[in-house]
C-alpha positions as CSV (number, residue, x, y, z in Angstrom):
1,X,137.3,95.8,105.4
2,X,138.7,92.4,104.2
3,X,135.1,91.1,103.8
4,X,134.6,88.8,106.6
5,X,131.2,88.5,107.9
6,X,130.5,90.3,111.4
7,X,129.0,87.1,112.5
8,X,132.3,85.3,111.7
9,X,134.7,87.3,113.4
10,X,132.3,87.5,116.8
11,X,132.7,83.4,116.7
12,X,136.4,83.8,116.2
13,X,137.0,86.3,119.0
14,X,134.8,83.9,121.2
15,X,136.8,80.9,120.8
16,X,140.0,82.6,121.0
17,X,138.8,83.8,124.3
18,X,137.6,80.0,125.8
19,X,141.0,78.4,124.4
20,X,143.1,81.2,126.4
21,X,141.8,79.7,129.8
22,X,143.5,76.9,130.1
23,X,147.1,78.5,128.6
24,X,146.8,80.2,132.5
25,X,147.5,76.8,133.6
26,X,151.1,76.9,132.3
27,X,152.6,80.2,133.9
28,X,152.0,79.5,137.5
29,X,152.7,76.4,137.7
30,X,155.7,76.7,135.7
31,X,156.6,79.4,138.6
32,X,155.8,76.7,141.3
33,X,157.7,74.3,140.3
34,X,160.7,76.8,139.6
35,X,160.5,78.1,143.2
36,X,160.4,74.5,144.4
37,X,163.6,74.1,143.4
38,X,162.4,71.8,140.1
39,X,165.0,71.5,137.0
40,X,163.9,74.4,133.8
41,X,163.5,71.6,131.5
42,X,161.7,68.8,133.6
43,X,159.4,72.2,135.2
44,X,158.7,73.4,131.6
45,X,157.7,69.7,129.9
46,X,155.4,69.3,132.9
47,X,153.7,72.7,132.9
48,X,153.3,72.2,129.1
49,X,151.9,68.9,129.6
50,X,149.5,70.0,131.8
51,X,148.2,73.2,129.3
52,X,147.8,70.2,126.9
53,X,145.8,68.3,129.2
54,X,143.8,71.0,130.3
55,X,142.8,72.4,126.6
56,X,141.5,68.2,126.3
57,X,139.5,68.7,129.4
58,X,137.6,72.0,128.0
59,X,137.1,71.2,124.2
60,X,134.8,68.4,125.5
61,X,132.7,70.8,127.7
62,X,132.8,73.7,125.2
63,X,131.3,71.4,122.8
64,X,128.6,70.4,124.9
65,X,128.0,74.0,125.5
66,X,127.8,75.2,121.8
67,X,130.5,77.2,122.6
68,X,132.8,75.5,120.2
69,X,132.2,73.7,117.1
């Protein structure tokens, strides 16, 4: 409707979808580390450090893929 290219919005929806996997890391681990009895704060910076580190480990291997520009 907006004039974006079919083609476009496919590529978009795709790499939306590959980038979503490693924002699962966060959740349960945050819950871990909750139920282990782990500060809010300290359990929240290390589940979001983790996220971080896992969207670093897949852009390399999307890339190699083609999956990713």
């Amino acid at each position: 409707v907006e004039g974006a290219e079919p083609e476009k919005i496919a590529e978009l929806s795709s790499q939306i979808f590959w980038l979503i996997v490693p924002s699962l890391v966060l959740f349960p681990l945050l819950a871990v580390l909750l139920r282990a009895g782990t500060n809010l704060w300290v359990s929240l910076a290390v589940a979001s450090a983790a996220t971080a580190l896992a969207y670093l480990a897949l852009l390399p291997v999307l890339k190699k893929f083609g999956l990713i520009e």
